[in-house]
C-alpha positions in Angstrom: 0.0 0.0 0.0 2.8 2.3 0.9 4.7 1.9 -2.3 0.9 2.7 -4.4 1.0 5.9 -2.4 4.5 7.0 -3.3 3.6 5.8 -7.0 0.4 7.9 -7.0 2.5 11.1 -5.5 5.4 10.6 -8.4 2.3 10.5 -10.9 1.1 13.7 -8.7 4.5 15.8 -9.2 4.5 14.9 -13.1 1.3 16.3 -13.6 1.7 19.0 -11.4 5.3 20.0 -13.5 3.1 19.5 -16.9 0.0 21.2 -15.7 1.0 24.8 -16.6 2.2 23.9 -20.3 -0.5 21.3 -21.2 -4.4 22.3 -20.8 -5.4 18.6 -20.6 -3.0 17.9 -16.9 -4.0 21.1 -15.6 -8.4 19.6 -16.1 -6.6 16.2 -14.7 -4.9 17.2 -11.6 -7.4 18.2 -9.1 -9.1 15.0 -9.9 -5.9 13.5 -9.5 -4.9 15.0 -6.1 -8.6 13.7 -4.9 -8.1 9.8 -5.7 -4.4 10.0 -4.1 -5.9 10.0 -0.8 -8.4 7.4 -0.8 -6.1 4.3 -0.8 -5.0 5.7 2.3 -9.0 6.6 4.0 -9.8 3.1 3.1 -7.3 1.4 4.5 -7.2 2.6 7.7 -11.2 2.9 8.0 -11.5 -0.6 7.1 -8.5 -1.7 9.5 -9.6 0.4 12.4 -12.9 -2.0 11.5 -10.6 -4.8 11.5 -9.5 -3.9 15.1 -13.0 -3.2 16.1 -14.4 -6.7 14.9 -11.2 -8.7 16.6 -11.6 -7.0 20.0 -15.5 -7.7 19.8 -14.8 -11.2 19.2 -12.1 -11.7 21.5 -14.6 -10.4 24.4 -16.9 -13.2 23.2 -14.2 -15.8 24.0 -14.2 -14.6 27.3 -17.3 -14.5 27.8 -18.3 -17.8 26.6 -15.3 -19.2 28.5 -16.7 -17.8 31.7 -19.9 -19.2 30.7 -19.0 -22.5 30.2 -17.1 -22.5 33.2 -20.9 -21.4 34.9 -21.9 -24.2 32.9 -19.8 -26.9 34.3 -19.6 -25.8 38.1 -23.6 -25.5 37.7 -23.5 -28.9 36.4 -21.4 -30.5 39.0 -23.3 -28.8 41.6 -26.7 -30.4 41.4 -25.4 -33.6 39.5 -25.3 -34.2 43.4 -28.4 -32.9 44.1 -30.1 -34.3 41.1 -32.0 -37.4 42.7 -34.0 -35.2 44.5 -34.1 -31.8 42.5 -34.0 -33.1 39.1 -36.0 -30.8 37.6 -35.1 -27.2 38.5 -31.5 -28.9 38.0 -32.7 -29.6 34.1 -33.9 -26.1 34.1 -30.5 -24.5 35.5 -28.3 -26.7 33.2 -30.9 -26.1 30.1 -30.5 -22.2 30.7 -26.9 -21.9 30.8 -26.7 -24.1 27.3 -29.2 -21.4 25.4 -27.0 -18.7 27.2 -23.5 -20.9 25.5 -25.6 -21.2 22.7 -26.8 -17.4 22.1 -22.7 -16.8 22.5 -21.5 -18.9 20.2 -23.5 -17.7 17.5 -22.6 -14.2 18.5 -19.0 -15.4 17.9 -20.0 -16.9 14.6 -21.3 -13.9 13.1 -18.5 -11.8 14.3 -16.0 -13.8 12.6 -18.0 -13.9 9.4 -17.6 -10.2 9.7 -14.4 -10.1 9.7 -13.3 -11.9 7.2 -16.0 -10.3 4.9 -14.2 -7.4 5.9 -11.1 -8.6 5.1 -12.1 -10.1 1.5 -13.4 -6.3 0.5 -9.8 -5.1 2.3 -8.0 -7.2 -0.6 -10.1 -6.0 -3.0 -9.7 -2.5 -2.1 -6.0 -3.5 -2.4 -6.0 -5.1 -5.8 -7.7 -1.8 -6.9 -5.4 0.4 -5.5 -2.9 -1.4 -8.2 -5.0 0.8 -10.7 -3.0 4.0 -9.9 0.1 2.1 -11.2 -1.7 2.5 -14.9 -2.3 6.3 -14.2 1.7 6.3 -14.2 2.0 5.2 -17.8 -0.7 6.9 -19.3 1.1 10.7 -17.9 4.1 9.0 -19.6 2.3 8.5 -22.6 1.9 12.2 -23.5 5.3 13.5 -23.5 
């Protein structure tokens, strides 16, 4: 990405050093100066969104760690009692599976996310490669 932004400024100078003698560069160049920055805004919104979706789905790994642990103490703690309360223990041990459940799926979807996110980062990437063809078509008109 770095090296398409210092291609896209060399592309920027030689327009801007033809500009004043040729009518066409000088109708090109504010255009020109607007694209050169949006590499760089997409990338970093889309990896601040990157960050944002890893930390969200890190949190849910805690979370569902801490409620599986919940799940397992809750589990040994009335398998004892289970001869003589074994229904409220089916209903504790029923509620913290939905709760595990409701988690993983959480986690699920936040990893699709991501990686959505990531596939249209790539592609973002690939089009950035476009600028590279600006730099032969200013070399074309000398």
């Amino acid at each position: 990405m770095e090296e398409i932004l210092r291609q896209v400024e060399g592309v920027l100078r030689q327009v801007e050093a033809r500009a004043p003698m040729d009518p066409l560069m000088a109708e090109l160049l504010p255009h020109l100066r607007k694209q050169a920055t949006l590499p760089g805004k997409i990338r970093d919104h889309y990896e601040k969104l990157l960050v944002t979706h890893s930390t969200e789905i890190n949190g849910l790994r805690g979370r569902l760690g801490r409620v599986e642990g919940e799940s397992a103490a809750a589990s040994n703690r009335h398998q004892q009692q289970l001869d003589t309360q074994s229904q409220y223990h089916d209903y504790i041990v029923t509620g913290h599976q939905n709760t595990e459940d409701y988690l993983r799926a959480k986690l699920r979807k936040a990893k699709v996310k991501a990686k959505k996110l990531e596939k249209r980062m790539k592609a973002y990437r690939r089009v950035g490669i476009d600028f590279v063809f600006l730099e032969g078509l200013s070399g074309m008109r000398s």
